[in-house]
C-alpha positions as CSV (number, residue, x, y, z in Angstrom):
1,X,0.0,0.0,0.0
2,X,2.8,2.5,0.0
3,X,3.1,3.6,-3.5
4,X,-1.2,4.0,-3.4
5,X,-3.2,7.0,-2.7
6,X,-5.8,6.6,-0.3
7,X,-9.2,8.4,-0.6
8,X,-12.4,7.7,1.1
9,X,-15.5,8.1,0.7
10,X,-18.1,10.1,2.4
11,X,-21.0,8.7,3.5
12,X,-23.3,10.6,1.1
13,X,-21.4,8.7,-1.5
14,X,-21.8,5.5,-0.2
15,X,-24.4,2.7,-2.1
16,X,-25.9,0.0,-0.4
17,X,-24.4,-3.1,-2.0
18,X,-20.8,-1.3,-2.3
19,X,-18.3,-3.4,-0.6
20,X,-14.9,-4.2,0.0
21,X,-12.7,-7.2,0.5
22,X,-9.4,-8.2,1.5
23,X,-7.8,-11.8,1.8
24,X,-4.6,-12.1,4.0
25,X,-3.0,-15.8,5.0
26,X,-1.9,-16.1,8.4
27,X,1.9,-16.2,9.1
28,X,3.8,-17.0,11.9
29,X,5.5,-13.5,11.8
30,X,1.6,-12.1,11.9
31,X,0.8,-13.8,14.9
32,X,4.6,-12.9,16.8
33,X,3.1,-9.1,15.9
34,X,-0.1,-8.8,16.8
35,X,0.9,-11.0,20.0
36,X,3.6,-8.3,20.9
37,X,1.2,-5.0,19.4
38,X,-1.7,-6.4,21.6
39,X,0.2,-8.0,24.9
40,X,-1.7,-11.3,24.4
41,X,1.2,-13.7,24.9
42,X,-0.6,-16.9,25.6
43,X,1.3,-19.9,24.7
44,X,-1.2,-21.1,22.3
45,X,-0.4,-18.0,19.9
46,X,3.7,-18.7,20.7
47,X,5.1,-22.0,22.1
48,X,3.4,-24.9,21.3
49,X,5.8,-26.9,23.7
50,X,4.0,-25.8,26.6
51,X,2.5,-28.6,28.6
52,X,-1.4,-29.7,27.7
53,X,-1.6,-27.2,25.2
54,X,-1.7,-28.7,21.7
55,X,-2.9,-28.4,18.5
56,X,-3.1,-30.9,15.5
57,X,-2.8,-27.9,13.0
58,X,-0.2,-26.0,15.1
59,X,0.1,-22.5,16.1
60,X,-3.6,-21.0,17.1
61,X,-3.9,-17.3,15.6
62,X,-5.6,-14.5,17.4
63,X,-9.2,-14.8,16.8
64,X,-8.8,-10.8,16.8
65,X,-6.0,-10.7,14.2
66,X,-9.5,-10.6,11.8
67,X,-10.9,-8.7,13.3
68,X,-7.9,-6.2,12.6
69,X,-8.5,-7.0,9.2
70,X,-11.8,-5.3,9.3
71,X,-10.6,-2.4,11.2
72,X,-8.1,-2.0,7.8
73,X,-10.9,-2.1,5.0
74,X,-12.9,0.7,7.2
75,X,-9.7,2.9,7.7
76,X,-8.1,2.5,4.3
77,X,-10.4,1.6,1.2
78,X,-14.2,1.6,3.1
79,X,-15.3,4.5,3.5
80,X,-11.8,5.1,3.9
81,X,-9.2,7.8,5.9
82,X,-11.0,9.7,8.8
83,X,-13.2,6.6,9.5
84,X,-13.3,4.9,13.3
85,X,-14.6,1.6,13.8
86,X,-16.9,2.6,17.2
87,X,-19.1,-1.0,17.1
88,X,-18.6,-4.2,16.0
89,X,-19.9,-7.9,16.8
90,X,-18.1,-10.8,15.9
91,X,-18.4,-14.7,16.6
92,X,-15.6,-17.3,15.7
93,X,-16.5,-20.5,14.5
94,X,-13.2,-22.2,14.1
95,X,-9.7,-21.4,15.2
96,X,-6.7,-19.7,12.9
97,X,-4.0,-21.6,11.8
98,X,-0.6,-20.9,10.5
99,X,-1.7,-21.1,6.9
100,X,-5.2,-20.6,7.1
101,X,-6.7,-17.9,3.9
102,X,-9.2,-15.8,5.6
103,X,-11.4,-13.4,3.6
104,X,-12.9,-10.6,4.8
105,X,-15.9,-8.4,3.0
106,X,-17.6,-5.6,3.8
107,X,-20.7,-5.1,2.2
108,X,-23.3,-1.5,2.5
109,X,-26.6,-2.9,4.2
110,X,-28.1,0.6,4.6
């Protein structure tokens, strides 16, 4: 994103049925980050040779690391610059993985 120019639109401008999407797979060097940016160092995110905790896929990711990823489509591309995030309700079905493709879209209901 360095080399683009961000613009955002206002909310006038926005049409139900815009949206936005961005797809980021989860790396081991994205969990380290957000463990460190957010203080949650809980040896499922870090060291899986801790005692009784295990996974068979490996290293759990941050349920929160998406919703960072929403936090980035409102600030950067919908609506864009000047917005802040002040709600937002999320469940997680299934653990993140080393790996794992997660999507993320953002769609105008009203």
């Amino acid at each position: 994103m360095a080399n683009q120019q961000m613009q955002n639109i206002t909310f006038d401008e926005l049409q139900v049925g815009q949206s936005a999407s961005l797809k980021r797979v989860l790396t081991q060097k994205d969990v380290e980050l957000f463990a460190f940016a957010s203080g949650d160092l809980n040896p499922t995110h870090l060291n899986m040779d801790v005692p009784g905790i295990s996974s068979r896929k490996g290293t759990v990711g941050h349920s929160m690391w998406s919703g960072m990823l929403i936090s980035s489509i409102l600030g950067t591309v919908l609506p864009g610059p000047g917005t802040v995030n002040v709600s937002q309700n999320m469940d997680f079905a299934l653990p993140l993985h080393i790996g794992d493709e997660i999507m993320v879209k953002l769609t105008v209901k009203s």
